[in-house]
C-alpha positions as a Markdown table, in Angstrom:
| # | Residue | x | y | z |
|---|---|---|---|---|
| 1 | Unk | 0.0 | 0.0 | 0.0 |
| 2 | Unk | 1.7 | 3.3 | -1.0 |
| 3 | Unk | 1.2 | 6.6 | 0.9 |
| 4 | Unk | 0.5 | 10.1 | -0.3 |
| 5 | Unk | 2.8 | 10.5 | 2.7 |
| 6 | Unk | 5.9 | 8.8 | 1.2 |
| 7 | Unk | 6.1 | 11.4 | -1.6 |
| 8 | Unk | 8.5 | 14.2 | -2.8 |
| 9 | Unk | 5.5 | 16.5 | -2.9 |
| 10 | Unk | 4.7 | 15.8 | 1.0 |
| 11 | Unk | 8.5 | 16.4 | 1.7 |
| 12 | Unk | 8.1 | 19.6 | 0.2 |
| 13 | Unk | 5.3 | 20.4 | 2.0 |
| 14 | Unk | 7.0 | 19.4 | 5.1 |
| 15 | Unk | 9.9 | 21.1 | 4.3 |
| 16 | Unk | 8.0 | 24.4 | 4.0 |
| 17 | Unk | 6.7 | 23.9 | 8.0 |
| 18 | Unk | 10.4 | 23.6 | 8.9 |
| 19 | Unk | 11.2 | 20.1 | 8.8 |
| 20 | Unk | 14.0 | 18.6 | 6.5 |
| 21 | Unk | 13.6 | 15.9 | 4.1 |
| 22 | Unk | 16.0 | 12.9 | 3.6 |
| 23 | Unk | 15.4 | 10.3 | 1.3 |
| 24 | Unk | 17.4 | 7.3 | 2.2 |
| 25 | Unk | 16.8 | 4.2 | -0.1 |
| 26 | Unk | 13.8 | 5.9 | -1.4 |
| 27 | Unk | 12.0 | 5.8 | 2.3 |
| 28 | Unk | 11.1 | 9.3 | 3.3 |
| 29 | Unk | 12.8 | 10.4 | 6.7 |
| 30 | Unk | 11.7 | 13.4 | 8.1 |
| 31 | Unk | 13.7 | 15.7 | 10.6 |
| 32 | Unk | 11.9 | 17.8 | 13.1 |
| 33 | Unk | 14.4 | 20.3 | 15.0 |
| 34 | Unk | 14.0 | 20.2 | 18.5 |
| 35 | Unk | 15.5 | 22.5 | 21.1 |
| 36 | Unk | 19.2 | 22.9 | 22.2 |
| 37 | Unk | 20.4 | 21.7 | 19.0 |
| 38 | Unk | 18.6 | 18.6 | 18.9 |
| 39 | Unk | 16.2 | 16.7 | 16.8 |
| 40 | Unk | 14.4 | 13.9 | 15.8 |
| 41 | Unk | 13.9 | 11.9 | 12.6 |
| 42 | Unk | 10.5 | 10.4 | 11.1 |
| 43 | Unk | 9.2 | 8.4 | 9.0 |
| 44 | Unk | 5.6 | 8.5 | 8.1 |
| 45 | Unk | 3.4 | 5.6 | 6.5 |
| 46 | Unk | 6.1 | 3.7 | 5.1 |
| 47 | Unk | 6.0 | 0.3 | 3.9 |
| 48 | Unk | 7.8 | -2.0 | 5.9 |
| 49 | Unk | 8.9 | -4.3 | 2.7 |
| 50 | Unk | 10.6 | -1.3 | 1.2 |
| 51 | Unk | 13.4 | -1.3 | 4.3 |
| 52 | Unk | 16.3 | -3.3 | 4.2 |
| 53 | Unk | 17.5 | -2.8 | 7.6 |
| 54 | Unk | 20.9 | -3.8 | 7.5 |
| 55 | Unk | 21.7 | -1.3 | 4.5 |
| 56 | Unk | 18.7 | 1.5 | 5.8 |
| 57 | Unk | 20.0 | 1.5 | 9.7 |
| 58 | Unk | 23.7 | 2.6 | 9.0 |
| 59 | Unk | 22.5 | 5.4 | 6.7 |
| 60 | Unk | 19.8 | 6.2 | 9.6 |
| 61 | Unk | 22.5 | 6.4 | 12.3 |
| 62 | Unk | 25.2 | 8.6 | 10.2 |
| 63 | Unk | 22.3 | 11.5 | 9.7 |
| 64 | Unk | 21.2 | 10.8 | 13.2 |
| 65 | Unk | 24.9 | 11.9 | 14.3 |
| 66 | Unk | 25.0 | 14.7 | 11.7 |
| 67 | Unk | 21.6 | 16.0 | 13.1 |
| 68 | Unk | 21.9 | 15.3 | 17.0 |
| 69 | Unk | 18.9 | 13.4 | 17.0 |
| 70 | Unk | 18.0 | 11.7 | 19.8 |
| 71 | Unk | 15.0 | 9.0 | 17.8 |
| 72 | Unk | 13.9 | 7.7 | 14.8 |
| 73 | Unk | 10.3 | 6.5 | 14.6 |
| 74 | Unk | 9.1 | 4.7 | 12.0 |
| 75 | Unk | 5.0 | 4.9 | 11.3 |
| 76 | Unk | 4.2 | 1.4 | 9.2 |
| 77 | Unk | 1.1 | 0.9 | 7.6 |
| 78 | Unk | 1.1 | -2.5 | 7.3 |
| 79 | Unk | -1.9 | -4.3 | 8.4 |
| 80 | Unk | -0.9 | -5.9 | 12.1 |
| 81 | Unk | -2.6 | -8.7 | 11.8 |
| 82 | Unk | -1.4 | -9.8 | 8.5 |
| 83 | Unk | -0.4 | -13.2 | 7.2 |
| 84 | Unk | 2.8 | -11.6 | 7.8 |
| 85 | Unk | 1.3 | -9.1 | 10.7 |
| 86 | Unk | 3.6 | -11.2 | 13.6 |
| 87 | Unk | 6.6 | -10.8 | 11.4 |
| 88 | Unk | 6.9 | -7.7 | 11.4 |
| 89 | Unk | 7.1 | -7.2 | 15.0 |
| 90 | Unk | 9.8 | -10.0 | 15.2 |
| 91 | Unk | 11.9 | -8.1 | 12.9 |
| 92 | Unk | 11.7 | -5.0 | 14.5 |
| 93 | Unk | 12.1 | -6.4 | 17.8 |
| 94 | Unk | 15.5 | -7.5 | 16.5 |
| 95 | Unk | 16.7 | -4.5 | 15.0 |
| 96 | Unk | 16.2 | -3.1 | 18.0 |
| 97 | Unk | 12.9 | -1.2 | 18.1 |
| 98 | Unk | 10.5 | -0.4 | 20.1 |
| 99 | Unk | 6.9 | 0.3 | 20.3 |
| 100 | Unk | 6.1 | 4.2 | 20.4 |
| 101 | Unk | 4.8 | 5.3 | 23.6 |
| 102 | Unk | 2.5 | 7.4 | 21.1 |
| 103 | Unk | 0.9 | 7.3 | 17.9 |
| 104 | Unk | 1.2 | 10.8 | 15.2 |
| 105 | Unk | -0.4 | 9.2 | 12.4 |
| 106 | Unk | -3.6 | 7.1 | 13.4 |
| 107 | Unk | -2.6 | 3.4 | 14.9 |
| 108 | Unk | -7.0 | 2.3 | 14.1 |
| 109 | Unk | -8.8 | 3.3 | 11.4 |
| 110 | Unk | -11.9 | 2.6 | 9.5 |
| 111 | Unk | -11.7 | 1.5 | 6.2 |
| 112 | Unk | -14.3 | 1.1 | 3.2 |
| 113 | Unk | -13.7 | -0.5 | 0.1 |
| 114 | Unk | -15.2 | 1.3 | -3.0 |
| 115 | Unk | -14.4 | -1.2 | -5.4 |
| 116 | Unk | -18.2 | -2.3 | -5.8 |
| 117 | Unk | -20.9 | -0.4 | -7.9 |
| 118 | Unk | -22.3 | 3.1 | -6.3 |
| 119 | Unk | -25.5 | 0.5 | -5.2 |
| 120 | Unk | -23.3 | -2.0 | -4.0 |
| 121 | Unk | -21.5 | 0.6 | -1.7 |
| 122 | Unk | -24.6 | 1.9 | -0.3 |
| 123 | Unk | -26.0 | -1.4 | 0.5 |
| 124 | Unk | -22.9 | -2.5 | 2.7 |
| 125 | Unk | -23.3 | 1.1 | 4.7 |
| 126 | Unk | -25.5 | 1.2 | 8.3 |
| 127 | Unk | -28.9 | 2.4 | 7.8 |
| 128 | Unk | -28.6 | 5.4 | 9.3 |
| 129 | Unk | -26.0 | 6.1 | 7.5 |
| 130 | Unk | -27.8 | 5.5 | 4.3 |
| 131 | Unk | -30.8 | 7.6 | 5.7 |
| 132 | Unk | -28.6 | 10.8 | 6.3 |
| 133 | Unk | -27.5 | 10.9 | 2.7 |
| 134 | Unk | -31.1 | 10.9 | 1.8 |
| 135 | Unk | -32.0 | 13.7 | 4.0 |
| 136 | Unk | -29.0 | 15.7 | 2.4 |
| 137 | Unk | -30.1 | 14.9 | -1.1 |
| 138 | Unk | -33.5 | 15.9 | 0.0 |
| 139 | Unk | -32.6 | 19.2 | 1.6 |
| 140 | Unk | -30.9 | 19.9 | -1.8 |
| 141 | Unk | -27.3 | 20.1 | -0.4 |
| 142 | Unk | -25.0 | 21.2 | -3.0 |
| 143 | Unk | -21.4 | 19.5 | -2.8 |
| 144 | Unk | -18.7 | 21.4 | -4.6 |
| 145 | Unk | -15.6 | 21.5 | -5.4 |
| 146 | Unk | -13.1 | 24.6 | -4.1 |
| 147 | Unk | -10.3 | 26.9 | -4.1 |
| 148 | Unk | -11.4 | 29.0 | -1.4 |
| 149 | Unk | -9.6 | 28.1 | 2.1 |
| 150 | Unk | -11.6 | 31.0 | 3.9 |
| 151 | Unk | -14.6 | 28.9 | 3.7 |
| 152 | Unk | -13.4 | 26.0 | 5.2 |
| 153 | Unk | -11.1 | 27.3 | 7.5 |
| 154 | Unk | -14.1 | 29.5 | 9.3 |
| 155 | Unk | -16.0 | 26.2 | 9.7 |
| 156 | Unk | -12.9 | 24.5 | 10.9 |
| 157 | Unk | -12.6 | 27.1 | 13.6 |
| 158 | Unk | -16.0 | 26.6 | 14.8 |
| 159 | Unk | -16.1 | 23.2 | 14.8 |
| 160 | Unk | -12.4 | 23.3 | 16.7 |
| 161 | Unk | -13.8 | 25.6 | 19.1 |
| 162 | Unk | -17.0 | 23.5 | 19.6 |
| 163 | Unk | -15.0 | 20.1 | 20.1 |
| 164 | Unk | -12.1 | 21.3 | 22.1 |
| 165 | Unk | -9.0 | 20.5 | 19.5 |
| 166 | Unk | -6.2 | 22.9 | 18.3 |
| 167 | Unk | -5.8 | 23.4 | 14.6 |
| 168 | Unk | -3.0 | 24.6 | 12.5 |
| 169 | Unk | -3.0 | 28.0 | 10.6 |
| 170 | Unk | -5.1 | 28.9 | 7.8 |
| 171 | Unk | -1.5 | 29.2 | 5.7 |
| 172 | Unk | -0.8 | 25.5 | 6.2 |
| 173 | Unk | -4.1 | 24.1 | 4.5 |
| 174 | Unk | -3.5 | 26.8 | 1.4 |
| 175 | Unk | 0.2 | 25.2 | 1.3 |
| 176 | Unk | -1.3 | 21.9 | 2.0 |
| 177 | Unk | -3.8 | 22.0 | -1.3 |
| 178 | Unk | -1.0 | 23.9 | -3.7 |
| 179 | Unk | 1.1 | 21.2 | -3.0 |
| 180 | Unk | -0.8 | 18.5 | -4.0 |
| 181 | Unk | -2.6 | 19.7 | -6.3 |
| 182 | Unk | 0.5 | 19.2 | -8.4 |
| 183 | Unk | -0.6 | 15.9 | -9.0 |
| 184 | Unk | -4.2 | 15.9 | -9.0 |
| 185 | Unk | -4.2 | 14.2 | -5.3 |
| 186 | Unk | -6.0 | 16.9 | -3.3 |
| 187 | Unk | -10.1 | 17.8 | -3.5 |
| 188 | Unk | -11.1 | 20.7 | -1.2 |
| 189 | Unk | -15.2 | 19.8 | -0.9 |
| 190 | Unk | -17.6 | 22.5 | 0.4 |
| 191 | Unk | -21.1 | 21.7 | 1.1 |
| 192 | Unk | -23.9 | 24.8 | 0.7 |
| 193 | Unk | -27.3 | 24.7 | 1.9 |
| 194 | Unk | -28.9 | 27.7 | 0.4 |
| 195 | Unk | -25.8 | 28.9 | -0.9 |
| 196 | Unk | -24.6 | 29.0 | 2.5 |
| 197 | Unk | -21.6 | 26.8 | 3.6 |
| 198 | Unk | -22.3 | 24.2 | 6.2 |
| 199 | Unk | -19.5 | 21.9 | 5.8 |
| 200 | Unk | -16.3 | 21.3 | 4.4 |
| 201 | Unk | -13.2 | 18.8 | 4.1 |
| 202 | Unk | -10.0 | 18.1 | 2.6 |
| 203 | Unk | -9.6 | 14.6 | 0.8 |
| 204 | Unk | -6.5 | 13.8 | -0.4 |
| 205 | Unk | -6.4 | 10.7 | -3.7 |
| 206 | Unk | -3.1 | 8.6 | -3.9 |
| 207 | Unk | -2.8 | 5.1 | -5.8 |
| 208 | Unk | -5.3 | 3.0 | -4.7 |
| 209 | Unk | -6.1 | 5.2 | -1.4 |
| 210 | Unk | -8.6 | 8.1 | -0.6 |
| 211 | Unk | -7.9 | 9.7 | 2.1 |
| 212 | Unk | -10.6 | 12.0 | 4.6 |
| 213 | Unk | -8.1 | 14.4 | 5.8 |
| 214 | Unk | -10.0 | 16.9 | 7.7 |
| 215 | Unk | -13.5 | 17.9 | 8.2 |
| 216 | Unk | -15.7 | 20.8 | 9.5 |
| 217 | Unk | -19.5 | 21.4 | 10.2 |
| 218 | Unk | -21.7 | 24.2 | 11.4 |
| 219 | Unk | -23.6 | 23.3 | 14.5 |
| 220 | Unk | -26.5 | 25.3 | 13.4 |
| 221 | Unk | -27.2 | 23.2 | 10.2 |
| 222 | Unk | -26.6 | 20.0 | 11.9 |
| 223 | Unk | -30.5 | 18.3 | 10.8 |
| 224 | Unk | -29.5 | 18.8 | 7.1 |
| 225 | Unk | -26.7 | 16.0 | 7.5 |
| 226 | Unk | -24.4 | 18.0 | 5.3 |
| 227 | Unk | -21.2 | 15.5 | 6.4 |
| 228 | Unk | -22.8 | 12.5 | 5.2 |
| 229 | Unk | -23.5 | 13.7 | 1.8 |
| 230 | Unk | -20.0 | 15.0 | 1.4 |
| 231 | Unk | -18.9 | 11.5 | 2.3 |
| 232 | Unk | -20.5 | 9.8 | -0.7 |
| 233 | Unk | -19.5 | 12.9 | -2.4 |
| 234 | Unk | -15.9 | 12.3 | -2.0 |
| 235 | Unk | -16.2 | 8.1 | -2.6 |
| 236 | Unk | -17.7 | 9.1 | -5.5 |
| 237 | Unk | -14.9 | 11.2 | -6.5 |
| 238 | Unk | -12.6 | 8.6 | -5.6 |
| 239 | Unk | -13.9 | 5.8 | -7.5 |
| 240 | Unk | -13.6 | 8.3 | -10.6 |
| 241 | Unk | -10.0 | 8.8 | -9.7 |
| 242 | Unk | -9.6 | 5.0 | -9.9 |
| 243 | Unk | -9.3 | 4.4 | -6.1 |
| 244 | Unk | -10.3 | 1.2 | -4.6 |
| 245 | Unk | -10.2 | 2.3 | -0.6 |
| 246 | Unk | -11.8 | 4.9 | 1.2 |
| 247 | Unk | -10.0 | 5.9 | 4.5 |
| 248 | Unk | -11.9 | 7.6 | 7.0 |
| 249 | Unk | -8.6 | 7.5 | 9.4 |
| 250 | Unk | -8.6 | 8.2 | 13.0 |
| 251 | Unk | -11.3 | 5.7 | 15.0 |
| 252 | Unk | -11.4 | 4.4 | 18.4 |
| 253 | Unk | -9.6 | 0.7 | 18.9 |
| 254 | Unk | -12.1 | -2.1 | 19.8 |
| 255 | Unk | -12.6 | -3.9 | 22.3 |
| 256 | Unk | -14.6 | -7.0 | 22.0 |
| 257 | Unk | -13.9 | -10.2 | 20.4 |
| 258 | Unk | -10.7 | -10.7 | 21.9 |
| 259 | Unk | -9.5 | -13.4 | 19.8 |
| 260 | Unk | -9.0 | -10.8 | 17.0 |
| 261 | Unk | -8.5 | -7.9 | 18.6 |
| 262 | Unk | -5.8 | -6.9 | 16.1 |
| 263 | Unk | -5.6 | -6.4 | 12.6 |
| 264 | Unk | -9.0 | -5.7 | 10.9 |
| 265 | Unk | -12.7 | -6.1 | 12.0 |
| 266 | Unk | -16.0 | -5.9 | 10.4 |
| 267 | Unk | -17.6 | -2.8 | 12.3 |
| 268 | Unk | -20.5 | -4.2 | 12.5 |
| 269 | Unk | -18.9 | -7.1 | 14.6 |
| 270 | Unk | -17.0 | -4.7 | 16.7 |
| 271 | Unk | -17.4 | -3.1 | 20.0 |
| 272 | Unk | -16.1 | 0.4 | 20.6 |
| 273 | Unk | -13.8 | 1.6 | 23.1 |
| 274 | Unk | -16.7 | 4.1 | 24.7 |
| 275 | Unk | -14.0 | 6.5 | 27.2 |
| 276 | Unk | -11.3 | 6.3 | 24.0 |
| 277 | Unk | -11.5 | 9.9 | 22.7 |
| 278 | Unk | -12.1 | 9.3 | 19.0 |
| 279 | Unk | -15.1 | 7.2 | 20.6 |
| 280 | Unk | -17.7 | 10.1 | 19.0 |
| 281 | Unk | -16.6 | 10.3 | 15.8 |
| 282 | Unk | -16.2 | 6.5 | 15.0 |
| 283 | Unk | -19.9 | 6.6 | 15.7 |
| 284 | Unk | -20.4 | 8.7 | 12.9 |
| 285 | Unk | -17.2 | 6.8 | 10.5 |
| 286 | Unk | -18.9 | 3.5 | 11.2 |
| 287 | Unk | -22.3 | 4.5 | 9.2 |
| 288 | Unk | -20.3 | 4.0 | 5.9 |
| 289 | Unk | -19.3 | 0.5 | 6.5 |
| 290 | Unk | -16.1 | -0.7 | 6.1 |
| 291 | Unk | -13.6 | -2.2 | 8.9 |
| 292 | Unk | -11.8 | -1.3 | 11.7 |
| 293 | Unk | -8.1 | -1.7 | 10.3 |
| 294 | Unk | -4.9 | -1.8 | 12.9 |
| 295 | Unk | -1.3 | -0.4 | 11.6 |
| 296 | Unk | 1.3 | -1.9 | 13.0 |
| 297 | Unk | 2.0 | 1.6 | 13.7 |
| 298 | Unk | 5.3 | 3.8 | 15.1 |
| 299 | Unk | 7.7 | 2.4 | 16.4 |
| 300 | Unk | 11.4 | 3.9 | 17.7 |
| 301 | Unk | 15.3 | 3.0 | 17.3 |
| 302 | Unk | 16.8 | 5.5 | 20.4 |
| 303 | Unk | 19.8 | 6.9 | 20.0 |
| 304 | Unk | 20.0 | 9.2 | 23.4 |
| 305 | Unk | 17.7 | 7.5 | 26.2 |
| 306 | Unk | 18.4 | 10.0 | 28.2 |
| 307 | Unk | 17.0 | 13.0 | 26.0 |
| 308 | Unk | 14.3 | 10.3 | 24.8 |
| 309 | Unk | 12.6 | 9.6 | 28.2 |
| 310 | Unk | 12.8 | 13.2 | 29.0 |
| 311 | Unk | 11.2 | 14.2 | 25.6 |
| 312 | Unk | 8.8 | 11.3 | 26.7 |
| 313 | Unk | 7.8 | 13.0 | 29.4 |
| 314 | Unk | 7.3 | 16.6 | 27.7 |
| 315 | Unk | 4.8 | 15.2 | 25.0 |
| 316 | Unk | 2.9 | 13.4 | 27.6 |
| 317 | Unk | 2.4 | 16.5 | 29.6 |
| 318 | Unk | 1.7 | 18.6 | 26.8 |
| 319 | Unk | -0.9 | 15.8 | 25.9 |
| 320 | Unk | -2.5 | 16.0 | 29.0 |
């Protein structure tokens, strides 16, 4: 599975927020300054078949001295519970990895596949999901698509402000959608109800993967179900583009059925995590059907543990 995030144009969009790109054996290493001449190096959504780890970790460890950083972390997206899920983890275990003691891209998320017909697609979603694209269609919801970040960065705002979550600047979502529309992989979507905006998201389209960046809704408008319909909105877009998964990213891990508690679920079969923060808005992701899918996620190489467990202890303040 390749990643929009594995790309020279995400480097450069990277690059442009003060991070450095490396490219070492075609794998995308990122390095974040840090302060007192530190840093740390990362690596996101990479494939863990395109390492070789005794050629890639030597290169790794001469920028790490060049660059004073302290980590590496290394965000797989390989399904963990894979035929080869159990591998994986052996291997990193013995190149001398660690789990992350966090996640920055998302470790669960739900996943739809939109190879089926339009019908077919709708027929695998929840009812209620179903029902809300109805009552969009039939409050004559107009989806289009946009240039104009002022419109969906007020909504963002609100909806930040309503759900208690920090956004970036305005700047980075303009820089964000120049980038990579480059190569035709961005869509800004803003959905008008009486030619008034009510909703918005960015959707990025890479490979075989559609991505549901980020998304905004006015409280006000909430009964004309203005999200759902830019949903099938944007899996309609992606099917055109020749995409064969939709990815709704961040949702809460499960919790039932213990014996496959890893790897990917039906979300009909699963059982939420109900305290787990992301618990409200996997409510809403699940209505479009698809499965809970597990990364095996980030995982670290330290190469200071003394600066690691005290940057460990920062982020998890901050967190707080």
């Amino acid at each position: 599975m390749k990643s929009i995030l594995q790309t020279k144009e995400w480097a450069a969009l990277r690059e442009s927020q003060g991070w450095k790109a490396h490219w070492v054996d075609e794998v995308l290493v990122l390095e974040k300054p840090l302060p007192l001449g530190f840093s740390f190096l990362y690596s996101p959504e990479v494939d863990f078949y395109k390492i070789n780890f005794p050629k890639f970790l030597p290169k790794i460890k001469e920028i790490s001295k060049k660059s004073h950083s302290i980590f590496l972390r290394l965000d797989f997206l390989n399904q963990k519970n894979s035929v080869f899920g159990g591998k994986i983890t052996t291997i990193l275990k013995k190149n001398h990895l660690i789990k992350s003691f966090e996640e920055i891209q998302p470790e669960y998320r739900q996943i739809v596949d939109i190879t089926k017909s339009e019908e077919e697609i709708l027929a695998k979603m929840k009812p209620k999901g179903r029902y809300n694209i109805k009552v969009g269609q039939k409050h004559g919801l107009v989806v289009e698509k946009s240039q104009n970040i002022d419109e969906f960065y007020e909504i963002f705002k609100e909806t930040a402000s309503r759900d208690g979550f920090q956004i970036r600047p305005k700047k980075y979502f303009a820089k964000l959608i120049q980038t990579l529309k480059e190569i035709n992989s961005v869509e800004l979507l803003v959905v008008k109800y009486n030619d008034i905006p009510v909703a918005a998201g960015i959707f990025t389209f890479f490979d075989e993967m559609a991505t549901y960046l980020y998304g905004a809704s006015l409280s006000k408008y909430r009964n004309v179900m203005a999200p759902y319909l830019m949903h099938w909105e944007a899996i309609k877009i992606a099917k055109a583009k020749g995409c064969k998964f939709y990815d709704l990213l961040a949702v809460a891990p499960f919790n039932s059925h213990p014996e496959r508690s890893e790897g990917s679920i039906d979300s009909s079969q699963a059982q939420n995590d109900k305290k787990h923060k992301y618990a409200g808005i996997t409510q809403f992701k699940e209505q479009f059907g698809g499965i809970k899918y597990q990364t095996v996620g980030s995982w670290d190489i330290i190469y200071s543990k003394c600066w690691y467990n005290l940057f460990k202890f920062i982020e998890k303040m901050r967190r707080k």
